[in-house]
N, C-alpha and C positions, 0 to 999 in steps of 0.2 A: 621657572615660567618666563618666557622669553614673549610671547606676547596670547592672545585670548585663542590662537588657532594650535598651540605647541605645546608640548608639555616633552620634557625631559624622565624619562621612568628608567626604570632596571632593565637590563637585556643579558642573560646571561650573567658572567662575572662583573659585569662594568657598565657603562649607562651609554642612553642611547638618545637621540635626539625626534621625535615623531611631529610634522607637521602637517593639521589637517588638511586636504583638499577643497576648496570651496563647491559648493554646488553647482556652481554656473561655470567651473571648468574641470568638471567629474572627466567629463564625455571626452576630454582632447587626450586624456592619459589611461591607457586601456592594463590592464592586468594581460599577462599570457593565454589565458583562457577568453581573453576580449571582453569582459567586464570592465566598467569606470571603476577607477581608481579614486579611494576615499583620503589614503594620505599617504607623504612619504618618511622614511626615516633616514635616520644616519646616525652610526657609532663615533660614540666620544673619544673612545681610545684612552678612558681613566676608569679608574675605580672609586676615585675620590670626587664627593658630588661636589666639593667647593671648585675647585677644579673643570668638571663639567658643565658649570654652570660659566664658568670664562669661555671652555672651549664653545659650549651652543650659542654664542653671539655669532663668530666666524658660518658657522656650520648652518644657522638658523638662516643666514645670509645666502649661502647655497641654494637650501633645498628650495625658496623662494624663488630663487634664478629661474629652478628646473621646474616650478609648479607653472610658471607664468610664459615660459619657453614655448612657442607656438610649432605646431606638426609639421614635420617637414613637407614643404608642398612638391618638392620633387618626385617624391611617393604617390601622388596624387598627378601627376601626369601620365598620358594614356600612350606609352613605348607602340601597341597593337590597338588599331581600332577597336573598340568595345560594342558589340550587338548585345542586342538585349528582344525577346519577342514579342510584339505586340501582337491585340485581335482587333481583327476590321469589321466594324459591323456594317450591313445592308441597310441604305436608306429605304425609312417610310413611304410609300405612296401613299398616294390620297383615296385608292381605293381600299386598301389594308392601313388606315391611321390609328384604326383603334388597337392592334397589332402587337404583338411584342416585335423589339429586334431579336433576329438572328446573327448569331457570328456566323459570318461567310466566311473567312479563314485565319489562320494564324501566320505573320510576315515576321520577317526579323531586319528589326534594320539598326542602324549603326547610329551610337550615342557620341557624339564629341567628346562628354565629358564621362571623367569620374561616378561612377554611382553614387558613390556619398558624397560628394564635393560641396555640393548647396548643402548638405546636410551639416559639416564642419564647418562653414565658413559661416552658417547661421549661428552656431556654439559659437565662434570667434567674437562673432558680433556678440553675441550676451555678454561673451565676458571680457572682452578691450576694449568694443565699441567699431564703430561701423568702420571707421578709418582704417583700422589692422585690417580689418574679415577684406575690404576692397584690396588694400596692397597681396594680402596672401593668397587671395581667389585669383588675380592679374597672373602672381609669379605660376600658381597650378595651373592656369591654364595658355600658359607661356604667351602672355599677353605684355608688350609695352607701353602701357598707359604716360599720359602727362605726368600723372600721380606718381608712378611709380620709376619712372625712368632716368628722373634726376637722382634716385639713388642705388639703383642700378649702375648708370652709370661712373658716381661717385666712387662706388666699389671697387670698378676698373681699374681707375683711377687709382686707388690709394694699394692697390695689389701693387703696381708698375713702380707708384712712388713717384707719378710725374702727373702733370706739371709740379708748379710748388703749390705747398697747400694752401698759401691766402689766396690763388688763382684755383683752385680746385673749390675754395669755399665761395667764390664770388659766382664762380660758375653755377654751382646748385644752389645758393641765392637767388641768380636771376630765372634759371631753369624753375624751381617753384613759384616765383611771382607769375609768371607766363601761365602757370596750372592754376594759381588763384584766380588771378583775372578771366582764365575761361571757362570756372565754375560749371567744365564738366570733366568730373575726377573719371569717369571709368571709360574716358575715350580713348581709344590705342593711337599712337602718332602716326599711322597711316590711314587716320581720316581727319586728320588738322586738315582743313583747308588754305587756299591762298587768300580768299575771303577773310579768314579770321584772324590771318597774321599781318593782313592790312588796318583792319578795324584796332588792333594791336600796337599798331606803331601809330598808327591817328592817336590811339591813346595815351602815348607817351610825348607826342607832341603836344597834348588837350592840356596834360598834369604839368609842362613847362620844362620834360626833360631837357638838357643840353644836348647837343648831334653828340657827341663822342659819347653822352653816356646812353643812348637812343641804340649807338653802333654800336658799344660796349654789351648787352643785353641782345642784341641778336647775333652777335657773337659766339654769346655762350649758350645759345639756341640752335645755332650753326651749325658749333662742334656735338654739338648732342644728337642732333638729326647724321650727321655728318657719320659718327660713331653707331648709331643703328641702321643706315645705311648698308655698311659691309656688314652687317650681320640680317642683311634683307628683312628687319622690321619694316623697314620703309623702300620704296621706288625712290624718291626723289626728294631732295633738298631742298623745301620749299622757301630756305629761310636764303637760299643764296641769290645774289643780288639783293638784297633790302635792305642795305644800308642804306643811311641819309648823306648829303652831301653837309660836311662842318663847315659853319659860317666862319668869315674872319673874324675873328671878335679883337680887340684890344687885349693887350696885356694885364691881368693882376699890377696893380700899382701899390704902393704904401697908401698911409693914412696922412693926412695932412694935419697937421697942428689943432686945427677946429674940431675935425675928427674926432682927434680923440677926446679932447673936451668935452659933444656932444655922447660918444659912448660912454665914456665916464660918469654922467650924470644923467644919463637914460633911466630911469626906472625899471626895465626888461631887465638892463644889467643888472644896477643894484640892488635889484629886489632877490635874485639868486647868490646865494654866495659861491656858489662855482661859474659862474660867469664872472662875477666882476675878479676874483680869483685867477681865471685865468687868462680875463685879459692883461691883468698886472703881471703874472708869470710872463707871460708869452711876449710884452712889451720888454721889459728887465733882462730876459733870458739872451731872447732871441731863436727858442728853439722851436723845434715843430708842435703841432698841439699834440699827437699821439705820444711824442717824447715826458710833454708834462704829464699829459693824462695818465700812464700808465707808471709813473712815480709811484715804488713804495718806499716805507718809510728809510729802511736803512741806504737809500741811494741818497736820503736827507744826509750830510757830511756836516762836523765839525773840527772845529781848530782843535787845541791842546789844552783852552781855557773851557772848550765844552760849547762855546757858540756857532750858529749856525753859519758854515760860510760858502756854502754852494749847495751844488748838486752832483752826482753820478749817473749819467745820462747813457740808456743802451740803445740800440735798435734804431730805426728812421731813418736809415741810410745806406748805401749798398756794404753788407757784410754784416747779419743781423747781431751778429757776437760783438759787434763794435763798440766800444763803452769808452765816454770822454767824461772830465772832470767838468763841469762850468763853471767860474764861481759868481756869487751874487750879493752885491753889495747895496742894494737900495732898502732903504729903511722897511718900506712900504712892502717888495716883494718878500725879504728876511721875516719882516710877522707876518704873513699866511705861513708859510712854511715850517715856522714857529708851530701857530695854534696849530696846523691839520697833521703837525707830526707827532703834537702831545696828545691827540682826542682818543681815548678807552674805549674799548670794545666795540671798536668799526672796521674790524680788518686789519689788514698790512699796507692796504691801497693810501697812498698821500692824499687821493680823491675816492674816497669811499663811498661820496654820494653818486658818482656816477655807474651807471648800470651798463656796462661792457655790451657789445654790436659784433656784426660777421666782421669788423674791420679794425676790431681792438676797444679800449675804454673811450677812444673820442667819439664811437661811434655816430653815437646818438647827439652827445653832447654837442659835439660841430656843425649839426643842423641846426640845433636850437641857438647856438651862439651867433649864429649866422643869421639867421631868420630875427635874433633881437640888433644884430648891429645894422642891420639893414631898414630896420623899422628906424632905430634912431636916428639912422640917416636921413630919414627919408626916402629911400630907394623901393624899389620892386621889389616884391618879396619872392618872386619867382624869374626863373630867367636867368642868364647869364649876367653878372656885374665885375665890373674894374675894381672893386674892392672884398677880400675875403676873409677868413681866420689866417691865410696866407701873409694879408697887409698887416700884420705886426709884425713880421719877421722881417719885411722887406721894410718896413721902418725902421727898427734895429738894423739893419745895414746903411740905410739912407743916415741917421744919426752920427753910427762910427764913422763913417766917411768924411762927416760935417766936422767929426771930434779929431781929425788928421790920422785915423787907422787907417793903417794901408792895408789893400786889398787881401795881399795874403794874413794879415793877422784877423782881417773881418769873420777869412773862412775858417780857421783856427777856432775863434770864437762861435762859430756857429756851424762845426762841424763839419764843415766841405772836407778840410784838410787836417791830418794828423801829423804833426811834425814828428815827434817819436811817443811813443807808447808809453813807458813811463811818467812822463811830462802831463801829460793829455790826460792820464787813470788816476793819479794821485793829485790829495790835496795838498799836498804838503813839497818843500824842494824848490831850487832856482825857477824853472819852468809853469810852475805853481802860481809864485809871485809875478811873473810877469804877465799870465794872462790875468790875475786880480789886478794889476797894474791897467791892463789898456782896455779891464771891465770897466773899473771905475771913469775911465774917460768917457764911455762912451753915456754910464750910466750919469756921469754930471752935466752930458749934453743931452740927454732924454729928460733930466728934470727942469734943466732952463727950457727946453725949448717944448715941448710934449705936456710935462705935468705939472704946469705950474696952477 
């Protein structure tokens, strides 16, 4: 027994796998004779039930797939206009009202759709719910909704294998937000209006997007409209020209000394232990946040005596296979990485509390780090600011520079530059010691001057 809808029996010499069909999606699976289909099976391929009983977990897996597998709606597209015959009846007069009608004649006229189309796509609804039945009634009736176009398109897209796919995921990110915000799923995108992609970008200005993330998002609107274009879903590109003009803003700057004092003893911070976590990572390191964020445990590294004495650091940087040693010698960063590399049963993640986004494990997390260092400062909590989860990195360089690193060792240590690959991947060896050599400078002038 695999679960309350399945049962495993005899079939012949050897056993078989039968799982029942639900009532509410009898009607999508027809027998050859066009009867709903009540269940399906599948051969074990054993004679031995201990045996069949390992193989129906695999198999149980299966027939599932195929019960819940919805009709292909291609089938359900009309190649030949479809007539069907209606009768017309004769209006009442007012001198014959009390009257029966008569049919005056029989006409035949032309159906757009499928005959049964509303009829399945009402089954789909019982049994996925209303969201499926709208995507699959759209694709039958070769329709490109908001709803459905972001993944249409996505399809294209990952058929070709272009662009890359964090730009492929950022695109149908923003392409869905566009279909929540106009809260009407069954409109084809040749009735968006230019009205609504004004009211659209006012609203991204209301919520305090930035211009480049404002541009970013009709971008990837652009190329959507753009891409159903040459397949004359649409006339016209209404998303072109609407870009915003980007203000000059100031540069991202470091944290000043105060700074960090005040984040350190914000309450936002230390009330989370993945915030104050990773503002002590990200000060110590100097690395990117999605670089700490996505730490598992075994990229935790230790010496020979078994203690903790860096990190192995992949991705964040152009060549996503890239992977540097970094070592880390401050008391303070050494115990987090400590405790969240010893804690049972929360994953392989070094940050197991954090709940991964379209943009990796900081996703989420770097809003909220953001949104509390910005309270502790004092600052805006929306809008554009001179300080980000960026100004700890560019403190750790501001430090080394104060500690007499020169330039090229700053990048070394913070991954600009790899002087050779062995050096840079391994904890251990000459090249080893000397980036633990110009950590420790930089990390004894983060603690006079930063953390005291």
């Amino acid at each position: 027994m695999i679960s309350l809808n399945s049962k495993i029996y005899k079939r012949g010499k050897g056993y078989a796998l039968k799982v029942y069909i639900p009532m509410s999606l009898q009607h999508l699976h027809k027998t050859a004779s066009g009867k709903p289909q009540t269940e399906r099976s599948k051969g074990l391929g054993t004679r031995d039930y201990a045996e069949a009983r390992r193989r129906a977990v695999d198999a149980y897996r299966e027939l599932v797939q195929e019960i819940y597998v919805l009709p292909d709606p291609i089938s359900y597209q009309l190649v030949k206009p479809y007539t069907e015959e209606q009768t017309v009846y004769k209006k009442r007069s007012f001198k014959s009202f009390d009257a029966p009608m008569m049919p005056k004649r029989a006409v035949t006229v032309q159906v757009s759709d499928h005959p049964e189309l509303t009829d399945v796509a009402e089954e789909i609804k019982k049994a996925v719910g209303e969201k499926e039945a709208r995507k699959w009634l759209a694709k039958a009736r070769k329709q490109l909704t908001v709803t459905t176009a972001p993944e249409e398109f996505r399809e294209f897209c990952d058929g070709r294998n272009s662009p890359s796919i964090g730009l492929r995921n950022t695109r149908e990110r923003h392409q869905k937000e566009f279909a929540d915000w106009l809260k009407k799923p069954d409109i084809e995108l040749r009735n968006v209006t230019l009205q609504e992609v004004d009211r659209y970008v006012t609203h991204l200005h209301s919520i305090g997007a930035a211009p480049n993330t404002i541009n970013s998002k009709i971008g990837s609107l652009f190329t959507l409209w753009r891409w159903s274009k040459k397949r004359s879903y649409v006339t016209d590109n209404i998303w072109e020209g609407q870009t915003v003009k980007a203000e000059k803003v100031r540069q991202v700057r470091p944290f000043t000394e105060d700074e960090i004092s005040r984040i350190r003893s914000a309450k936002e911070i230390t009330a989370k232990p993945k915030h104050i976590d990773l503002v002590t990572l990200l000060l110590f390191t100097g690395c990117r946040i999605e670089e700490i964020c996505s730490l598992t445990r075994e990229q935790v590294t230790r010496s020979n005596s078994g203690e903790i004495n860096g990190i192995t650091v992949v991705g964040g940087k152009p060549g996503a296979a890239a992977k540097d040693w970094i070592p880390v010698v401050a008391p303070s960063a050494l115990a987090i990485l400590e405790r969240r590399a010893n804690v049972d049963g929360k994953g392989n993640q070094l940050f197991h509390d954090l709940k991964p986004g379209a943009q990796g494990y900081s996703h989420n997390v770097a809003k909220t780090l953001r949104r509390a260092i910005r309270k502790a400062l004092g600052l805006p909590l929306t809008g554009h600011c001179e300080v980000d989860n960026h100004s700890f990195r560019r403190t750790y360089a501001t430090a080394a520079e104060n500690a007499g690193v020169s330039l090229e060792q700053i990048d070394r240590l913070q991954r600009r530059k790899t002087k050779s690959m062995a050096g840079d991947t391994y904890s251990t060896g000459p090249n080893a010691k000397k980036k633990t050599k110009l950590q420790k400078k930089v990390t004894k002038k983060i603690l006079a001057s930063y953390w005291t």
